[in-house]
C-alpha positions as CSV (number, residue, x, y, z in Angstrom):
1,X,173.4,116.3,34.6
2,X,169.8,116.0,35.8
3,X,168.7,117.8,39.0
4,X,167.1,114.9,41.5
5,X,164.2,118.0,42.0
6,X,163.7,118.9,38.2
7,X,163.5,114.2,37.9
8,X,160.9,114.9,40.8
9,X,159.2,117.7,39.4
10,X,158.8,115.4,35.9
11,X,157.1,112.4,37.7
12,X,154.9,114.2,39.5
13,X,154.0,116.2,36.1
14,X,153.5,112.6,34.1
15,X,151.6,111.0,36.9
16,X,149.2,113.8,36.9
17,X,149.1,113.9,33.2
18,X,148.5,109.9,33.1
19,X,145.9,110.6,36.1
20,X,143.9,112.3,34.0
21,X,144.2,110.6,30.9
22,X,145.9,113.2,28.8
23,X,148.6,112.6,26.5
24,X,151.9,114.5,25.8
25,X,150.9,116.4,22.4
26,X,147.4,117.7,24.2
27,X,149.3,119.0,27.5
28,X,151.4,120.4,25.2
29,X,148.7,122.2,23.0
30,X,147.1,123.4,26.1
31,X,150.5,125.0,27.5
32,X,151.1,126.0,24.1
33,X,154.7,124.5,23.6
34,X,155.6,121.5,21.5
35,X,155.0,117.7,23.0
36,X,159.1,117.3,22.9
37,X,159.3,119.8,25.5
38,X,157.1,118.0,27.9
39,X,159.0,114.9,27.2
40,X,162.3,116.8,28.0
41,X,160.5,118.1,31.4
42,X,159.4,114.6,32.8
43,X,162.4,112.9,32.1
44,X,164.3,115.8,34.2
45,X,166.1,116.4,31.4
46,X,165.3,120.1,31.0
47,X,164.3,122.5,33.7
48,X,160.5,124.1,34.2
49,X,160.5,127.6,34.8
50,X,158.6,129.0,36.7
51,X,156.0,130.7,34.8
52,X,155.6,127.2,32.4
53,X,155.0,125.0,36.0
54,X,152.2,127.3,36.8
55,X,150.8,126.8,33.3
56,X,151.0,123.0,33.3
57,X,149.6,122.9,36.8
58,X,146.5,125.4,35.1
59,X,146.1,122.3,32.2
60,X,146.4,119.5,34.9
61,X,143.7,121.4,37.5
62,X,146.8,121.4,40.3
63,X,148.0,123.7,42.6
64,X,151.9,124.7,41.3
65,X,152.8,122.6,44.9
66,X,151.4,119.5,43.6
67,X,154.7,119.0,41.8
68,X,156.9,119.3,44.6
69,X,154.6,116.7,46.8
70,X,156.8,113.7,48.1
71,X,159.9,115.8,47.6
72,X,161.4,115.3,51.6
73,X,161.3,111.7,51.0
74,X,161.7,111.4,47.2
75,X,165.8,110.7,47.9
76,X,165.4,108.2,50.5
77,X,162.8,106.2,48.8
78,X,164.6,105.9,45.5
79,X,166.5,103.2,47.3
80,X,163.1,101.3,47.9
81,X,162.3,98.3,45.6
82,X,158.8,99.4,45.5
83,X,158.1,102.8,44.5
84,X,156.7,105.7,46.9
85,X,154.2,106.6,44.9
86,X,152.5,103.3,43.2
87,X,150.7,105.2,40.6
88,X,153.5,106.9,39.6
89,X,153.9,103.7,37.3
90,X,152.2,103.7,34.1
91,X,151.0,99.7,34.5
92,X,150.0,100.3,38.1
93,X,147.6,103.4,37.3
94,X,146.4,101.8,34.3
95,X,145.0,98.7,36.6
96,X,143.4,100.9,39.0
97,X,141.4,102.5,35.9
98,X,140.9,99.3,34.9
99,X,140.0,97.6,38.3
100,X,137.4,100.6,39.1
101,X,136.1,100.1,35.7
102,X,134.6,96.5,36.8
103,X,131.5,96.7,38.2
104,X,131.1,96.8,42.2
105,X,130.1,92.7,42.9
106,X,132.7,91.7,40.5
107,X,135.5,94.2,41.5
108,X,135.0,92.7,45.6
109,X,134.9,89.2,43.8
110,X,138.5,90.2,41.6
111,X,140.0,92.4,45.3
112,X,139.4,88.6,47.2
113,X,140.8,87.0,44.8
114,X,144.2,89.1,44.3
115,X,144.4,89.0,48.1
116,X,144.0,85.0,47.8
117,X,146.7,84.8,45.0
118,X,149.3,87.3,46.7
119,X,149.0,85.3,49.8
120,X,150.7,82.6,47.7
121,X,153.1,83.9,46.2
């Protein structure tokens, strides 16, 4: 059974890891372990040690407490429709890549409209 702060410690290690637009295999080549063992740690599904979290904080350019960030509130959240942490979703970060991508006239032009549209709905 998965520990709700080795789950907490995984999302905050693949929302850093999509952050910076790194993939499972090069984490794992920098932290020198294989990419199944990263998928194991942000699933919860294994444990980090102690020594390996300070590594992958090294390859993400973190401080070790990055990970545990949210953690207080992590449990009462999870009953929350929305997520805490909007990023922490894969579509969601890749939008705000995208949406900062767009140049600065057309992003205010896209921000009015989304406002407009989620008026609506």
């Amino acid at each position: 059974m998965t520990h709700p702060v080795d789950v907490h410690v995984g999302k905050r290690i693949r929302h850093r890891r999509w952050l910076v637009g790194m993939t499972q295999q090069q984490l794992a080549e920098r932290v020198g372990i294989k990419f199944q063992q990263i998928q194991k740690y942000e699933t919860g599904a294994n444990r980090v040690s102690a020594s390996r979290l300070w590594d992958i904080a090294d390859a993400l350019e973190v401080p070790v407490s990055f990970f545990f960030e949210g953690l207080e509130t992590a449990e009462t959240e999870s009953n929350e429709s929305a997520p805490a942490d909007i990023l922490g979703d894969k579509e969601a970060l890749d939008l705000v890549r995208s949406y900062y991508a767009i140049p600065e006239n057309q992003r205010r032009r896209l921000f009015e409209l989304a406002r407009v549209l989620s008026d609506v709905a």
